[in-house]
C-alpha positions as CSV (number, residue, x, y, z in Angstrom):
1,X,26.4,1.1,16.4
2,X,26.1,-2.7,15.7
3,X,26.8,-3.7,12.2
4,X,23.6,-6.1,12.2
5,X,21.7,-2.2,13.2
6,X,22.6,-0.6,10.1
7,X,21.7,-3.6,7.6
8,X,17.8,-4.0,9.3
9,X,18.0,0.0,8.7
10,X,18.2,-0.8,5.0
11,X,15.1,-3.3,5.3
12,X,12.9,-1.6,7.5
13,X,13.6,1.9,8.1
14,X,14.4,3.7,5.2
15,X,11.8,2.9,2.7
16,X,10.2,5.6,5.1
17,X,11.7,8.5,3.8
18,X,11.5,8.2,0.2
19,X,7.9,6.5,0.2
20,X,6.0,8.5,2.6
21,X,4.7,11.7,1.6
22,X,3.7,11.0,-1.3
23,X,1.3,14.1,-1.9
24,X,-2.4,13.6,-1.7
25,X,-3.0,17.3,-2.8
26,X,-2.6,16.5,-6.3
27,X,-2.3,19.6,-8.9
28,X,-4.2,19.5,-11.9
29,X,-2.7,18.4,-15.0
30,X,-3.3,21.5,-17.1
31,X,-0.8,22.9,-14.3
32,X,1.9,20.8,-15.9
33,X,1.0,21.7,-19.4
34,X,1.5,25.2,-18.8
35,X,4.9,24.4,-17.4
36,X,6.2,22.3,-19.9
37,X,4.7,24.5,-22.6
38,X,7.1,27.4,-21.3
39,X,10.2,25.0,-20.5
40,X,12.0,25.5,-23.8
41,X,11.7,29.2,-23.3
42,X,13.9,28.5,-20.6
43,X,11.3,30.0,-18.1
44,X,13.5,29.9,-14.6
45,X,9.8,30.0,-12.7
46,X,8.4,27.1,-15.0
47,X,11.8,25.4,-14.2
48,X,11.7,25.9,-10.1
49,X,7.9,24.8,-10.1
50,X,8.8,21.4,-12.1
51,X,11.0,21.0,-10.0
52,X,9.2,21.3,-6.5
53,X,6.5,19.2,-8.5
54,X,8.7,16.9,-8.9
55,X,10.0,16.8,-5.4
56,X,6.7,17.0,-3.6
57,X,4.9,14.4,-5.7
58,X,2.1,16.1,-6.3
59,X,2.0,15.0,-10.0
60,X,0.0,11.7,-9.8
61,X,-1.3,9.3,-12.2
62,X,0.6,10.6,-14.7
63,X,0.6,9.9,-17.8
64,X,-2.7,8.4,-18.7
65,X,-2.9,9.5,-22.1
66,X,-0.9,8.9,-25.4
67,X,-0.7,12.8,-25.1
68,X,0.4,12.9,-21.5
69,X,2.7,10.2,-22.5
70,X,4.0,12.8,-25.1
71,X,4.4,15.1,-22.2
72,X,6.6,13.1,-20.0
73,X,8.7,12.3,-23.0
74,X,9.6,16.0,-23.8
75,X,10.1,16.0,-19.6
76,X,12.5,13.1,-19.9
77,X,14.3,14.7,-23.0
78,X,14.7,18.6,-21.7
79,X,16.0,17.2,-18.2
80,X,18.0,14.8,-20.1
81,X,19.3,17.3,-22.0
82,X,19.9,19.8,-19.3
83,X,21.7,17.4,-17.0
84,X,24.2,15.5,-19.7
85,X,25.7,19.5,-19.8
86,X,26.4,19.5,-16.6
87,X,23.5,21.5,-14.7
88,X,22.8,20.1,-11.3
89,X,19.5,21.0,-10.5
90,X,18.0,19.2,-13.8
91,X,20.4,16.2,-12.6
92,X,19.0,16.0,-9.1
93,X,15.6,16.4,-10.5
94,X,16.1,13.3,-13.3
95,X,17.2,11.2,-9.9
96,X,14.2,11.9,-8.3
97,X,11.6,11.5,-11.1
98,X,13.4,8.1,-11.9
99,X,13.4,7.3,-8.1
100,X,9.8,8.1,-7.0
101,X,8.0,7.0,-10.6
102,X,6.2,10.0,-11.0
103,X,6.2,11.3,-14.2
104,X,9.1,9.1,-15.9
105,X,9.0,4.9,-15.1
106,X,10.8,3.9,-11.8
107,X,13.5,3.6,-12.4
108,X,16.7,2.5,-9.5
109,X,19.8,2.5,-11.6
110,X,18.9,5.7,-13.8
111,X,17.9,7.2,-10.1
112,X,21.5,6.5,-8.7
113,X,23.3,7.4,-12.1
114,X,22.2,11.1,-11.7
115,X,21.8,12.4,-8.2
116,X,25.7,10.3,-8.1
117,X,26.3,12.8,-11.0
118,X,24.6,15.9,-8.9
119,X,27.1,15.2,-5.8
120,X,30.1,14.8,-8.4
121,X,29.1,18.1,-9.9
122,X,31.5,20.9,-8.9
123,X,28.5,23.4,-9.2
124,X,26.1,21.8,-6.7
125,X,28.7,22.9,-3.6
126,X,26.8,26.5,-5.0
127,X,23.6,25.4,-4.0
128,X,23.9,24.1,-0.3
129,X,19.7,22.8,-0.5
130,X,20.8,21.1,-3.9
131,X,23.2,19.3,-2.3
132,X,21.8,17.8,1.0
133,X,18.2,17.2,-0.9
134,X,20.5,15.1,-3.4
135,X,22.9,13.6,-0.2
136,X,19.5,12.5,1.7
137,X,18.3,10.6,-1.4
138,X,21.2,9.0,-2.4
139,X,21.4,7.9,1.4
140,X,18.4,5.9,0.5
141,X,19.3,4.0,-2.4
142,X,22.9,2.8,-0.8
143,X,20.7,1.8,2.2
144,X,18.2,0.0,0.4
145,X,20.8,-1.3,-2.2
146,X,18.7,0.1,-5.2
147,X,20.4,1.5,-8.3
148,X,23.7,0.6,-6.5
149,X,25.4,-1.7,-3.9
150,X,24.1,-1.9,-0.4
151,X,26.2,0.8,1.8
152,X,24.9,1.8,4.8
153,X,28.2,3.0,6.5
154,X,27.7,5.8,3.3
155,X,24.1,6.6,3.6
156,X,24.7,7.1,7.5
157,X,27.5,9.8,6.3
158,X,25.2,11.2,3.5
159,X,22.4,11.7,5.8
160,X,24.8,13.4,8.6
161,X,26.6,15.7,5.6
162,X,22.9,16.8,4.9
163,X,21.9,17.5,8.4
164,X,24.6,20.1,8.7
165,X,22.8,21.9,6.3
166,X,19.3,21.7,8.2
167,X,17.7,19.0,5.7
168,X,14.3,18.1,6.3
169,X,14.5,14.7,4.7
170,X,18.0,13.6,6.2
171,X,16.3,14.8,10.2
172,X,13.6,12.8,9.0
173,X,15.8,9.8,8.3
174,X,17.8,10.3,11.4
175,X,15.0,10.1,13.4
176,X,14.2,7.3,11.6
177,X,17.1,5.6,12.6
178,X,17.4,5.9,16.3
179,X,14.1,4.9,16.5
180,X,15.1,1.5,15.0
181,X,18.0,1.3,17.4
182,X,15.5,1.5,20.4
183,X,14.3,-1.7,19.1
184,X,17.6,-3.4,18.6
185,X,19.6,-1.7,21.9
186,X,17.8,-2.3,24.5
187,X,20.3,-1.1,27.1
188,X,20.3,2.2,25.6
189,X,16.5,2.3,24.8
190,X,15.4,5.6,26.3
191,X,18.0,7.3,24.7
192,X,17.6,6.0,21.6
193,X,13.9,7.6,21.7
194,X,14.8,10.7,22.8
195,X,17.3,11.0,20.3
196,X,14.8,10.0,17.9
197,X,11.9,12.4,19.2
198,X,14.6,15.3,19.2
199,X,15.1,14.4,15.0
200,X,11.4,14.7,14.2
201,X,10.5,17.4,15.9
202,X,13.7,19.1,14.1
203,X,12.1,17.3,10.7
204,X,8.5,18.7,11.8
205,X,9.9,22.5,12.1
206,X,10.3,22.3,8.6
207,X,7.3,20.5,7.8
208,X,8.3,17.4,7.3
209,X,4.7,15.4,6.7
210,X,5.7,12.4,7.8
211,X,7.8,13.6,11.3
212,X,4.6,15.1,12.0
213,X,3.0,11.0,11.6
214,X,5.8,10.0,13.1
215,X,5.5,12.0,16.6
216,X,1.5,11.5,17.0
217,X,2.1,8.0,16.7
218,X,4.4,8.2,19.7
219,X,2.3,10.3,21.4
220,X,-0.5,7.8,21.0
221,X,1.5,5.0,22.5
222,X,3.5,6.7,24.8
223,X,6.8,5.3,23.3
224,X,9.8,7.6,25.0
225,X,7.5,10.0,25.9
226,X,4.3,10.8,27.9
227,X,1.1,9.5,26.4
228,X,-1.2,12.6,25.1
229,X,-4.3,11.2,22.6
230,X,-5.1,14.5,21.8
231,X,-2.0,16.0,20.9
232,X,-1.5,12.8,18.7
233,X,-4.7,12.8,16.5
234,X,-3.5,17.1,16.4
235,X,-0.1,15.9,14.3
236,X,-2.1,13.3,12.6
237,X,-4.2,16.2,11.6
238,X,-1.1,18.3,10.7
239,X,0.4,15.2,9.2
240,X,-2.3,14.7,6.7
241,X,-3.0,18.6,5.7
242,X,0.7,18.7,4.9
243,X,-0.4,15.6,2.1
244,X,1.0,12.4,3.9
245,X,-0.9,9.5,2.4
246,X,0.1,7.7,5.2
247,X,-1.0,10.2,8.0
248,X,-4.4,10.4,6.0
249,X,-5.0,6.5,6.1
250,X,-3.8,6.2,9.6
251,X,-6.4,9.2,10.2
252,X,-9.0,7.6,8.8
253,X,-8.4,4.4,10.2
254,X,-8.5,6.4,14.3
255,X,-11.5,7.6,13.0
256,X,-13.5,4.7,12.7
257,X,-12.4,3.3,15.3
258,X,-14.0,6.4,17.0
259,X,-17.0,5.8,15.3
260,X,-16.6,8.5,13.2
261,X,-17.4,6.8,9.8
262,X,-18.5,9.7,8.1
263,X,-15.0,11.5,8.9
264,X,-13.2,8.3,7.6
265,X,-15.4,7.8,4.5
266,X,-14.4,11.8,3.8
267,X,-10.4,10.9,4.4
268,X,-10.8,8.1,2.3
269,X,-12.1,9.5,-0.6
270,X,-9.0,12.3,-0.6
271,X,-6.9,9.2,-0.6
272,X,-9.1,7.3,-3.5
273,X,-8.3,10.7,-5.8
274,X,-4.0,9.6,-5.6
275,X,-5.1,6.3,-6.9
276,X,-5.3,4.5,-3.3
277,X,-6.2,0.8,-3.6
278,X,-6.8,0.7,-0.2
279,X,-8.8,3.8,0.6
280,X,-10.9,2.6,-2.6
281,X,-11.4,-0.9,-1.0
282,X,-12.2,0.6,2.1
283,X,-15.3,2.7,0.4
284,X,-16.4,-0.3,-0.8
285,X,-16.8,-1.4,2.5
286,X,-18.1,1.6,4.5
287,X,-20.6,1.6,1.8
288,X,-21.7,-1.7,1.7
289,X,-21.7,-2.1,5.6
290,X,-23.2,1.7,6.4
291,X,-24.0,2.8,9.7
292,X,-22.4,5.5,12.5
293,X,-23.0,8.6,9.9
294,X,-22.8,6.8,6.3
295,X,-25.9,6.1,4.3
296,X,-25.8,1.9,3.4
297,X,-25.2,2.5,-0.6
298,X,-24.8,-0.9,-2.4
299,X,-24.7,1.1,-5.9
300,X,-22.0,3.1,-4.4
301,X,-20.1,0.1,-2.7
302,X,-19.9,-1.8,-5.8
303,X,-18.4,1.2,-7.6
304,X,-15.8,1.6,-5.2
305,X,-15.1,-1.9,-5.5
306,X,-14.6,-2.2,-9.2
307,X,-12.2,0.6,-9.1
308,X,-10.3,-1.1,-6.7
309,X,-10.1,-4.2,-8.5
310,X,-9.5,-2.2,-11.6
311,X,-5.9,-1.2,-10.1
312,X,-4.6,-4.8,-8.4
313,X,-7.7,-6.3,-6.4
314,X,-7.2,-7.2,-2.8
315,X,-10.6,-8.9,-1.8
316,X,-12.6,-5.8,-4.4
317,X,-13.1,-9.0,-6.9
318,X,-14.9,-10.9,-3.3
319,X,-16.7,-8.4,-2.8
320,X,-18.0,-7.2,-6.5
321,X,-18.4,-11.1,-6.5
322,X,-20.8,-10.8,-3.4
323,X,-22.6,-7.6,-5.0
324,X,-23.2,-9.6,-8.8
325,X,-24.7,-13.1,-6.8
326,X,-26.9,-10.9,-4.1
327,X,-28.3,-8.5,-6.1
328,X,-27.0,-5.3,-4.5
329,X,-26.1,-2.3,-6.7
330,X,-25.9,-4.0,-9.5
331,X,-28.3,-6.7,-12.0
332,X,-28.0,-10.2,-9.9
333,X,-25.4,-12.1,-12.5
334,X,-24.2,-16.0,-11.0
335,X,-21.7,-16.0,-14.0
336,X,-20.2,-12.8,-13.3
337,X,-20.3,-13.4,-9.6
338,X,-18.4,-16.8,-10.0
339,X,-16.1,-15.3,-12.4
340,X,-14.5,-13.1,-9.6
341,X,-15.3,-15.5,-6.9
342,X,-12.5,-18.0,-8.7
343,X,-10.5,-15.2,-9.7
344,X,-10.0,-14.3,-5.4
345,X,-10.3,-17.7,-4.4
346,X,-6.9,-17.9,-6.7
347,X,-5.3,-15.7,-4.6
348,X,-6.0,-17.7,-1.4
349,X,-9.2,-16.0,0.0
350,X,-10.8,-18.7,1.5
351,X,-14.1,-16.3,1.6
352,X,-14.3,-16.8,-1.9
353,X,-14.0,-20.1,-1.6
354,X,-17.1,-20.5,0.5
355,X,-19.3,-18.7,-2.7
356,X,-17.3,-21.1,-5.4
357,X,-18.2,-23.8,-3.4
358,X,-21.9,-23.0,-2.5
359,X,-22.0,-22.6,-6.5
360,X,-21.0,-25.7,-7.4
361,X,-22.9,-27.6,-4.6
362,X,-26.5,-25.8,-6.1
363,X,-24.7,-25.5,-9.3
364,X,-25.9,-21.7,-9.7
365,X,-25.9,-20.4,-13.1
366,X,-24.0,-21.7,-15.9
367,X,-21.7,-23.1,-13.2
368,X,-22.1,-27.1,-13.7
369,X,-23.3,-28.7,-10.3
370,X,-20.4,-31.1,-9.3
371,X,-21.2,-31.6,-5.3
372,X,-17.6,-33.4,-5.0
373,X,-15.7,-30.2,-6.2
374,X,-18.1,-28.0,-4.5
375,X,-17.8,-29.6,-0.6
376,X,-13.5,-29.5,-1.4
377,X,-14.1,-25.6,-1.7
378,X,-16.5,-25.8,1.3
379,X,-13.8,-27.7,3.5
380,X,-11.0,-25.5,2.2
381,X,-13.2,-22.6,4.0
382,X,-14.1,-23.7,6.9
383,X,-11.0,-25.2,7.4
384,X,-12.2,-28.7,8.1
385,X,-8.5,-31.1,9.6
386,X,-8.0,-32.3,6.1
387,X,-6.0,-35.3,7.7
388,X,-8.8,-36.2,10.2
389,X,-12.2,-35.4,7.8
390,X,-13.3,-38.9,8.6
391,X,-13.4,-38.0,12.3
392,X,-15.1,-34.0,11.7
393,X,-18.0,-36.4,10.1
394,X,-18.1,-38.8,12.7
395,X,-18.6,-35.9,15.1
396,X,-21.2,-34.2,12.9
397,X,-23.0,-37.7,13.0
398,X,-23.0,-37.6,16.7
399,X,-23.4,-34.4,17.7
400,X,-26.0,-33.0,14.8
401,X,-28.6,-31.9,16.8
402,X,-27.1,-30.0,19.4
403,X,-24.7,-28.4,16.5
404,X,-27.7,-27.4,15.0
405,X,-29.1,-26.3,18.1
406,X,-26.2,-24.1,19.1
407,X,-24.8,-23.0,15.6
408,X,-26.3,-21.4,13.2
409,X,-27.5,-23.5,10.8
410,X,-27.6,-21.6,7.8
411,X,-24.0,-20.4,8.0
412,X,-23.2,-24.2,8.3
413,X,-25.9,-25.4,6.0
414,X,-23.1,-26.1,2.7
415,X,-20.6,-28.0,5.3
416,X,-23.1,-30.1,7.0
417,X,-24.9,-31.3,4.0
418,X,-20.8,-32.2,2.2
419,X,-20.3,-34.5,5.6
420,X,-23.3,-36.0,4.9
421,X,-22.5,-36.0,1.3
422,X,-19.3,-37.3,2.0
423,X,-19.9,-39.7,4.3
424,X,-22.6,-41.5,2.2
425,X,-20.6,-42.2,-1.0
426,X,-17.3,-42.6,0.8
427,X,-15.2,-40.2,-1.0
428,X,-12.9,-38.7,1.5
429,X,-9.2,-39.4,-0.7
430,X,-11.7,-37.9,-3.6
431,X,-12.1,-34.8,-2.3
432,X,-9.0,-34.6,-0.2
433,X,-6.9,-35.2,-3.4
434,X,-8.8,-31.9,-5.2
435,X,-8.3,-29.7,-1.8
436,X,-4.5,-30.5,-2.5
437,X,-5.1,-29.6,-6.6
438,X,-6.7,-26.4,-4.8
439,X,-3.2,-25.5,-2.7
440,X,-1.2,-26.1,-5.4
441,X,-3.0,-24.0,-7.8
442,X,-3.0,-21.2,-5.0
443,X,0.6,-21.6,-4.0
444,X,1.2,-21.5,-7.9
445,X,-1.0,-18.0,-8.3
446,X,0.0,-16.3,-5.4
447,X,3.5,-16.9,-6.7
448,X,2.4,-14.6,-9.8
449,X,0.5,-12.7,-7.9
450,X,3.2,-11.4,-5.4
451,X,4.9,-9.2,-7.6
452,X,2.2,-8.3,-10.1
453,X,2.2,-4.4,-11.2
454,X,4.4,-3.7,-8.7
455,X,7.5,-1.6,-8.7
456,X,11.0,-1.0,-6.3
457,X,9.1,2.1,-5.6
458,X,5.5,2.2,-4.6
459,X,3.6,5.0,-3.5
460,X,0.6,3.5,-1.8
């Protein structure tokens, strides 16, 4: 294999295995309590089930509470505990819950620390499942280079030590790979995908969730093998019901493009319950849009909407923007609406800046009218040639009547009114200078933006 292979493994390929089935099926949280309540007892079954909880993910948004909080500590602690004496199993189970975030804080190096420790252990060799579940892990982290120095010539060995032992997740991760080398070895191409093929349907045996996603996606495009659409939405069906998040979302999304809204809005809202930004964002829209089997709901929209922005934002503060200065679902608030209109337009959504614009312009609300500031935001949206304004205007000038004839001239109605705004009081370097106070304050936000309340590890 080229070298060059293996390190765009580590960037591409192999946050696959780690991050995708992440469960949507999520257990209720008295389910927990009952298991830690017996843990001290040293109940072996309340010891296997946190341990396949913690595995399969299905523990989410957790904690929430001080109390919860409370729970995961005495979690941390017992494992802790457990592991610093020497038992494997509660040191491949630390490892994990520091690796995937559920339960106890992501955490990379804490992650590498103990499933290291777990392959160290003498005892593990007892437990052959133990071992590869703790090989194909570990194979992750040197690949991506969390918790530890970038290795890939040892995850490749880790993840070929666990398939001897029939591990899901190191098929999975195999198949994974050759199906990155079809895209860097051309020559070899077709085998490459059948090699590939060959691993998930080995990983899918086993119920691998995301095997499953990964096969009805080449089935669906015919990569490597022949093209079947039915057979592909069947193991995006199989994908999902074993609780890949991804599988759901990529269901949902063949869905509407079927026309099936209704079917989406229902695959959606399993993903909203994990805590899905996306899937809540994309309520908000199927909601607020209606249509092909889903009741138009702006009540229900702009709920959907304000829990997405609740958790990061995407366009949800646009959109509740939208919802505050029409009217829809919610009492018709300008200040409110140009709150979260500023707040995206931060971000670089250029939709928002048509609304913080058309505010200032009328000056709506509270919001001061300042026509100047108002036609930069406008220009910034349509995406006027900042360098050649002079000449957009002189077109306008020339060409006003058939423009209005042909385009719509309420859409336009904020941009043609700033040339003619601009072009009567000559303030083109004006308003040019503020677009460029606009991209810097953008560039600046994004910046913060990037990274905000996000982790190595990220579920959704």
């Amino acid at each position: 294999m080229k070298k060059t292979g293996l390190h765009l493994l580590t960037i591409i390929i192999f946050l696959i295995p780690a991050l995708g089935f992440a469960q949507t099926d999520a257990i209720e949280k008295s389910e927990l309590k009952t298991v830690i309540d017996k843990l001290p007892e040293g109940n072996n079954q309340s010891r296997k089930t946190l341990s396949e909880l913690i595995y399969s993910r299905k523990i989410l948004n957790f904690p929430e509470t001080p109390h919860q909080e409370k729970e995961a500590a005495l979690i941390r602690d017992y494992l802790t505990s457990q592991a610093e004496k020497g038992d494997p199993q509660a040191q491949v189970d630390l490892g994990l819950a520091y690796m995937f975030g559920n339960i106890l804080p992501a955490d990379p190096d804490n992650a590498f620390k103990w499933l290291n420790a777990a392959l160290n252990n003498k005892n593990i060799n007892k437990n052959k499942n133990l071992e590869s579940r703790a090989q194909s892990f570990l194979a992750y982290l040197y690949l991506t280079g969390n918790g530890t120095k970038r290795d890939s010539k040892k995850a490749f060995e880790l993840l070929k030590a666990a398939e001897k032992n029939n591990d899901r997740d190191a098929l999975f991760g195999l198949g994974s790979y050759y199906m990155l080398q079809s895209y860097l070895d051309y020559n070899h191409e077709r085998e490459h995908f059948k090699t590939a093929f060959q691993y998930f349907e080995k990983a899918a045996a086993l119920s691998h969730p995301l095997a499953y996603h990964e096969l009805a996606i080449m089935y669906q495009n015919g990569r490597g093998i022949g093209q079947d659409q039915a057979l592909g939405m069947k193991y995006l069906e199989k994908s999902a019901q074993l609780g890949s998040s991804k599988a759901r979302a990529s269901l949902a999304y063949q869905y509407s493009l079927r026309g099936k809204k209704a079917e989406a809005v229902n695959e959606y809202k399993i993903l909203a319950k994990t805590g899905s930004r996306k899937a809540m964002f994309d309520l908000g829209l199927a909601y607020h849009y209606g249509g092909n089997g889903v009741q138009q709901d702006h009540a229900e929209s702009f709920k959907w909407f304000a829990k997405a922005s609740e958790q990061y934002g995407l366009m949800s503060d646009y959109w509740q923007g939208v919802a505050y200065y029409k009217g829809q679902g919610v009492a018709q608030d300008y200040d409110k609406a140009f709150a979260l209109f500023m707040a995206d337009a931060n971000r670089g959504n250029t939709l928002a800046m048509e609304y913080v614009g058309k505010m200032y312009i009328y000056g709506q609300g509270s919001v001061k009218q300042d026509i100047p500031l108002g036609c930069s935001f406008s220009y910034r949206y349509h995406r006027a040639p900042l360098k050649t304004l002079s000449r957009e205007i002189a077109y306008y000038k020339r060409n006003k009547k058939e423009l209005k004839k042909y385009f719509d001239p309420e859409y336009y109605k904020e941009l043609w009114s700033c040339y003619e705004y601009t072009d009567k009081h000559k303030n083109i370097d004006e308003i040019l200078n503020m677009i460029e106070e606009h991209k810097s304050i953008i560039k600046h936000t994004n910046a913060k933006e990037t990274y905000r309340e996000k982790t190595w590890y990220q579920t959704n």
